[in-house]
N, C-alpha and C positions, 0 to 999 in steps of 0.2 A: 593342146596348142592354143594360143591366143596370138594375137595382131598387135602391132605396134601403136596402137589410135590411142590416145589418151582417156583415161576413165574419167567422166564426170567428176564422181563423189572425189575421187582422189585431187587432180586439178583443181578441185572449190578450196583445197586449203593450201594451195601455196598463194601470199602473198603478194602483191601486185609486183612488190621491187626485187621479188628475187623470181617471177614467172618467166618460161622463153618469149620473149615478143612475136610479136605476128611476121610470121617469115623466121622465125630460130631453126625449122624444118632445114630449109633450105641452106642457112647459113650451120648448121652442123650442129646444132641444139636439138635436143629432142624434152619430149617428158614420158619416163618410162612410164608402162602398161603396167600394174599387177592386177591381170584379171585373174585369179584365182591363185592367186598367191604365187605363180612363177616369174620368172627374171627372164627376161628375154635376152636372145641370146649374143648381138649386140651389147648391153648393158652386163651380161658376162666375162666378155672378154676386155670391159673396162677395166672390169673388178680383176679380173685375172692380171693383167699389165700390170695395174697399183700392186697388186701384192706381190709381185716378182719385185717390183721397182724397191717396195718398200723394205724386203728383203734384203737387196742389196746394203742398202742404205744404212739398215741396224745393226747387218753384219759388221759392216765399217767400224762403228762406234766402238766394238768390242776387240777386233783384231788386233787393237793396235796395243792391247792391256798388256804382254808379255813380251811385245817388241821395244820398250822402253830401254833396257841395259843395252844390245847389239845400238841401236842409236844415240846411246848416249859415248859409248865406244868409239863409235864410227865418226862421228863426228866432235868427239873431242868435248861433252856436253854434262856439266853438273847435273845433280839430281835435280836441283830445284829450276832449272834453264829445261830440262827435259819433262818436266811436270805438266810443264805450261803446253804442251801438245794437248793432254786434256783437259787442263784447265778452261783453254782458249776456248776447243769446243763446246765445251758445256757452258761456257758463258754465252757464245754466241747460238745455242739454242735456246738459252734463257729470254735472249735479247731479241729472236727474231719470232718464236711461236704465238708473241702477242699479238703481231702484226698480220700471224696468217687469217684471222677471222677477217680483216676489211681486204687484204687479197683476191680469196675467194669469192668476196663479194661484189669487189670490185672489175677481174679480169673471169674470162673463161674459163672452164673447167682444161683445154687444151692446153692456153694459153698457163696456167702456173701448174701443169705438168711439164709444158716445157723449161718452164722457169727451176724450179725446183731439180730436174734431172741435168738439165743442163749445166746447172751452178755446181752441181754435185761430182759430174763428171770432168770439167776445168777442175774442179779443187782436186779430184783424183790425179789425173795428170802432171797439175804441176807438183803434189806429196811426191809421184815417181822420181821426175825428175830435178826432183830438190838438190843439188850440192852442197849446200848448207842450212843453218838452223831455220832461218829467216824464210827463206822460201817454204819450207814444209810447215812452218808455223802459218803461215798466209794459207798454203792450201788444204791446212783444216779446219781454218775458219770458213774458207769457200764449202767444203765440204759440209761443214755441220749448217751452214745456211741453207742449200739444200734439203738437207736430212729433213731439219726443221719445219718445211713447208711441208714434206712428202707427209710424213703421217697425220697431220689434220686433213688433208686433200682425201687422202684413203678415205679418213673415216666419215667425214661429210659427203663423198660420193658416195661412200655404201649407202647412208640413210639416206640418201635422195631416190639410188635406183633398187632400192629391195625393198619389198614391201614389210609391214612393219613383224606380221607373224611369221616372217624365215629372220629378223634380225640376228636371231642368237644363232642362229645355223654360222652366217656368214662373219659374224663377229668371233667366231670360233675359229675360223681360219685364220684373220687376223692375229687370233692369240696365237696359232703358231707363230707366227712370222715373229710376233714380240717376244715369244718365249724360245723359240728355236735358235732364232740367227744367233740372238746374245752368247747361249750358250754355245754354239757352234765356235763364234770369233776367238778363245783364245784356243781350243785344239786345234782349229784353219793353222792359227800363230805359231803356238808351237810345233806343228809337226813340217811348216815351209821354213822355219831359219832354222830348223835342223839342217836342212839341206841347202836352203841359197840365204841372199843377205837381204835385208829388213828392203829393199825395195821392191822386193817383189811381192810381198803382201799389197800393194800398190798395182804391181803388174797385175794381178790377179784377178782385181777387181775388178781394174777399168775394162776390162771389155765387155763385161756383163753389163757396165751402168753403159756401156756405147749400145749395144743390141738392146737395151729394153728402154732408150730413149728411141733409136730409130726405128721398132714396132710399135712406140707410144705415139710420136709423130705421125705413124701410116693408120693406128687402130683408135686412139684415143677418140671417142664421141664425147658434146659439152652437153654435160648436164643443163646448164643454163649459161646465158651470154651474162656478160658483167653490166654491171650499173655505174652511167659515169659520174662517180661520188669519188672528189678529192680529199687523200688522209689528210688529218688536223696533222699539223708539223708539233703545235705543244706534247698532245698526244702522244707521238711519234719519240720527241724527247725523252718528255718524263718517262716511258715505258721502256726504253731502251737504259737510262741511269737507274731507273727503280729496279727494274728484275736484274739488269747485269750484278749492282753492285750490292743486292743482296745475295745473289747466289754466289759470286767472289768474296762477300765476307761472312756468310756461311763455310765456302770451300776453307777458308784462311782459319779459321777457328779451329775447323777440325785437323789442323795441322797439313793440310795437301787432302785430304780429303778424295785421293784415287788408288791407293793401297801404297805398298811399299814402304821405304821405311821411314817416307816423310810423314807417316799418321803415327806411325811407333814412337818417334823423335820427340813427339809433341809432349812428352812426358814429363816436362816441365809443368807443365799447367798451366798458366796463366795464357791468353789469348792475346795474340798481335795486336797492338794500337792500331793497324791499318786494319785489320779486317773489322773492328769494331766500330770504325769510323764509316767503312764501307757499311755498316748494317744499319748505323744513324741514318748515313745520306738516303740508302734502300727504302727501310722504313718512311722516309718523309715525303721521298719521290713520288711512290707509288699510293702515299695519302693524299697527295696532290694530284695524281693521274687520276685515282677514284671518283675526286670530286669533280674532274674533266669532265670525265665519262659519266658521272649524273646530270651533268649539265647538259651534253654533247648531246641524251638519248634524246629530251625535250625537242630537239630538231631532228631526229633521224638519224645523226651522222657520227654517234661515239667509233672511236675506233673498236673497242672492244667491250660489247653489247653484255653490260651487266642484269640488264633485267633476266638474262637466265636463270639465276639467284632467286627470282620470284615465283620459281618451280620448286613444289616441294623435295620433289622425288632427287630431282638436281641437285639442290644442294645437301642433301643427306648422302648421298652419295662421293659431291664433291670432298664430304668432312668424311668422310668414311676411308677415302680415297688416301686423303692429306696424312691421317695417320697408318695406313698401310703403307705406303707407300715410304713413309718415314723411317718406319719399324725395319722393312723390305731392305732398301739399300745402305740401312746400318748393318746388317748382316754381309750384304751383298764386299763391301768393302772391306769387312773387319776378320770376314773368311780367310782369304786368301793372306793377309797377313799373320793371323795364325799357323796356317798350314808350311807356309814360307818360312816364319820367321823362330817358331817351335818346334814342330815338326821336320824340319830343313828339308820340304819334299821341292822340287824341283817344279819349272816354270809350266812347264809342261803334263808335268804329274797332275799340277793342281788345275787345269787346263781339265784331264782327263777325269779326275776326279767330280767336278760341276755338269759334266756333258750329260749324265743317267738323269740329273734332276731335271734338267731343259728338254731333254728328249718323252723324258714322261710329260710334262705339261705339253707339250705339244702332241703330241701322239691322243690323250686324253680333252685336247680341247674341243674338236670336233664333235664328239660325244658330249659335252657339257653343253656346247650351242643347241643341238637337238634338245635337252632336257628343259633349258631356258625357257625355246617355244613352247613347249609343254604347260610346262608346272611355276615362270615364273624365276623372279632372283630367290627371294628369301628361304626358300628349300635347298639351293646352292649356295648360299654365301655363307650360313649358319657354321654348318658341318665344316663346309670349306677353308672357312677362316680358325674354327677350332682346329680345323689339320695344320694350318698354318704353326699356330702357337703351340701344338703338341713338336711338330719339327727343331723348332726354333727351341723350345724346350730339351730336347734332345743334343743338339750341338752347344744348348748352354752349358753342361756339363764338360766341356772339351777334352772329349776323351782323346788318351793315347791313339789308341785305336782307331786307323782311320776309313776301316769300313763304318763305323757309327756315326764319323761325321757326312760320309754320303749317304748313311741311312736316312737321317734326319734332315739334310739336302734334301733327299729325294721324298722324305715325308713333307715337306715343307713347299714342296714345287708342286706335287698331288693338290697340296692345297689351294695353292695361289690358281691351277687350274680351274679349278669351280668358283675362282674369285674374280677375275680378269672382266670373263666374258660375261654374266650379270651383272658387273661393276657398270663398264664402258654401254653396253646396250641400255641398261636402267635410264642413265644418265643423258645418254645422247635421245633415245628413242620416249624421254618426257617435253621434249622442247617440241613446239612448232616449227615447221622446217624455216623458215626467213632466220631462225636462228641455231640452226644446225655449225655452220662454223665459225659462229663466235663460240659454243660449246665445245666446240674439238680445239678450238684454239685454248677456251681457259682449262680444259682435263689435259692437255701437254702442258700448258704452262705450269700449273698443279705438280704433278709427275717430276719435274724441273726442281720446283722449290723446295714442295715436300723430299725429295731423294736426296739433295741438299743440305736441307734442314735435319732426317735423321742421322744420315753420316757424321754431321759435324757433331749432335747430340751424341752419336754411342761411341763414335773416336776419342771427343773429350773426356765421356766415361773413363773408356777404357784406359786411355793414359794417364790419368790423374789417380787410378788403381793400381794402374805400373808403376806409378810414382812411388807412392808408399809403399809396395811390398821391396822394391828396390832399396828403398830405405830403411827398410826393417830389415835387412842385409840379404834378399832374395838375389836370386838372379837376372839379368833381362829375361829371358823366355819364362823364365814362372814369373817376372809383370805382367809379361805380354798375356799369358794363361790365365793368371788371374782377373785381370782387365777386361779380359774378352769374356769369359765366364760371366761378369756382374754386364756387362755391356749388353750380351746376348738374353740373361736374366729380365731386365729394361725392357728390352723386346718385345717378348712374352709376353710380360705385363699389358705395355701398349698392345700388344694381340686381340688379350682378352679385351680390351677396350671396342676395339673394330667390332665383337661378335655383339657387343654389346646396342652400340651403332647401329648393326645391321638389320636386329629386331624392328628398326623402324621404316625398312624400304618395303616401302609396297610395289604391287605392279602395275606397267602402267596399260591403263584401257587399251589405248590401239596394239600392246601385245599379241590383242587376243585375235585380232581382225588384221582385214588387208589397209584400214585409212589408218593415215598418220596421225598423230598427235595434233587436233588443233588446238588456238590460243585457248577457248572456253575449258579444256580439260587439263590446262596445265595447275589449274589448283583444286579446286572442290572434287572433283571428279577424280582428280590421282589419289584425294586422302582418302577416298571411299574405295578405292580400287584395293582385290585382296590378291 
């Protein structure tokens, strides 16, 4: 058992502008204990909230993948009018995860869990009671602003109240949440509009996001109080046209870019004048926000604190990241169009089919955070990321048969387990805490771009394969077969790249002990770290 009093050693490394001020006690700020490596139990039930909260919130993003045709039905709504539901969202996660690092830093830890569950729960609300297109489009934009804040919040509270040798324990729970709910959301889908109509994927929700706002409200403790530092409004711009409109012309290249048969379609080839105009403006924007935020740090006040970068371990990880994650959700999308559009297996089927590989990563992450503490990433990420591209290898082949393509799902999700959780701790747990969430803001923002970027890369692939064997008088589905075979091949390759990457993350010092990462050991001391 240990007390709640702040540790010396620990307390000497958090910097002056993100410490609780004198009286934070009082006013609801604490600074967790890790004497001997336990989470007090307060600081538990923080971590408990966030990942129900956060739970919710993932699940959302995914439920809604197979409820697309009943809503496009019901409301009288083209493909491409009906696309924009995730489109929308995933622009506006693009547009708002930049902005959670000066959040964070700016308001209380209360304070943008209220923000974030409460924005999430209005967007739920009004998706329910949507009548038409307009309204449920509004309310999943409210919703993905939301979502957007929650998981940098998560993850910057964990490294604030867990000391640094349980990270990978607690980071393994989180991989559930990220690997479970996803998979969860389209069997949720399919197996309720078997039965009622697409608003109740809606009804369903909201009341778990109402109960885990109003036990966040009554439970929630502030890590620390906020610093009254005003966003740069340039900032603020450039960051919202830079990441929107490259991940919209990203999405637009890859032909829609969220399955169905607007990624198939794209089989013409050539890429939309708007989406290529959108990746000019992206590209420019976000070299003009860069050199903001070189400017911005010289006074303290970047919005999104790039000297992270000046972490080795960071940004090896971040590049590690950009291509898994690339690799990841070219699969991720190019699956389920297979399965649909070859296989004619149902919305549902294919639903049921994804659930063994998410239920394995999660059930196995818990177990990989214990190893992490242990022994470190680079003895997990090794193996891990090979299991990955042995998977991914396996469903390149697209066979008939489709226990082989949940074989190699499920070899492929084995993998990603022992990838996750030495990913996201590596990364987060090399920074000094004053920069803990501008870290978790740029690995979402990461996650965003990169997931973006390989969709559009193995869609284009694959249609511009369909194209030709189409043309050599094949049929659609041996395009679509063949397309995805060379698409899924790509993969692989980039696979083998990540393992290659990964040979150079070390571990970092405070792994091994209860203090954090300070500034002095985020360089010479990480490259020495084995």
């Amino acid at each position: 058992m240990h007390n709640n009093a702040p540790d010396p050693e620990h307390t000497g490394t958090i910097p002056a502008e993100t410490a609780p001020r004198a009286g934070a006690h009082e006013q609801g700020a604490h600074t967790p204990a890790h004497a001997g490596g336990a989470i007090a139990p307060r600081d538990r039930s923080v971590i408990i909230l966030l990942l129900v909260s956060a739970f919710v919130v993932i699940l959302n993003e995914t439920i809604l993948s197979v409820a697309l045709p009943p809503i496009m039905d019901d409301l009288d709504l083209t493909e491409t009018t009906a696309q924009w539901l995730t489109t929308g969202f995933m622009l506006t996660m693009a547009v708002v995860i930049p902005i959670t690092g000066y959040l964070m830093g700016r308001f209380s830890t209360r304070q943008v869990f209220t923000l974030a569950m409460t924005t999430f729960t209005v967007g739920t609300l009004i998706c329910a009671l949507s009548p038409t297109f307009l309204p449920l489009l509004l309310g999943r934009i409210v919703q993905a602003s939301g979502t957007a804040i929650m998981m940098p919040l998560l993850m910057t509270t964990v490294m604030n109240l867990v000391p640094p040798a349980r990270h990978g324990l607690v980071m393994g729970n989180i991989s559930i949440v990220i690997s479970v709910a996803p998979a969860l959301g389209p069997t949720i889908s399919g197996l309720i509009l078997s039965i009622a109509p697409w608003r109740a994927l809606f009804l369903l929700v909201l009341p778990i996001a109402v109960i885990a706002l109003v036990f966040g409200l009554r439970r929630i403790e502030n890590v620390s109080e906020g610093a009254a530092q005003p966003a740069d409004p340039v900032s603020v711009v450039l960051s919202g046209i830079g990441f929107g409109t490259l991940v919209y012309g990203l999405t637009g290249v890859s032909g829609g870019g969220h399955g169905g048969s607007g990624a198939a379609d794209a089989a013409s080839g050539s890429a939309p004048t708007a989406a290529i105009v959108c990746l000019v403006v992206g590209v420019i924007s976000l070299t003009l926000f860069v050199r903001r935020q070189l400017t911005l740090q010289k006074a303290d006040r970047p919005l999104l604190d790039l000297r992270t970068f000046t972490t080795r371990n960071f940004t090896v990880a971040v590049a590690l990241m950009v291509v898994m994650m690339g690799a990841m959700f070219g699969v991720v999308v190019l699956l389920p169009i297979f399965l649909q559009r070859v296989l004619e297996l149902s919305t549902l089927s294919v639903g049921l089919m994804m659930l063994p590989g998410g239920l394995a990563m999660g059930l196995l992450a818990p177990l990989v955070g214990r190893l992490f503490d242990k022994v470190g990433p680079r003895p997990l990420l090794v193996p891990g990321l090979s299991a990955v591209v042995i998977g991914i290898g396996i469903m390149s082949r697209v066979p008939d048969q489709a226990w082989l393509i949940v074989l190699g799902h499920v070899v492929m999700s084995l993998g990603l387990a022992f990838v996750f959780t030495p990913l996201m701790t590596t990364a987060m747990g090399s920074l000094p805490r004053h920069l803990y969430p501008h870290g978790s803001a740029i690995v979402g923002t990461v996650q965003q771009v990169a997931g973006a970027a390989g969709a559009a890369l193995l869609v284009s692939i694959m249609a511009r394969v369909s194209g030709l064997s189409m043309a050599g008088g094949g049929t659609e589905a041996q395009g679509i077969a063949d397309g995805t075979s060379v698409a899924f091949t790509i993969s692989a390759v980039l696979g083998v790249l990540t393992v290659v990457i990964a040979l150079f993350i070390r571990r970092n010092p405070a792994d091994a002990r209860d203090a954090p990462v300070t500034t002095a050991e985020t360089t010479g001391d990480v490259d020495a770290a084995s």
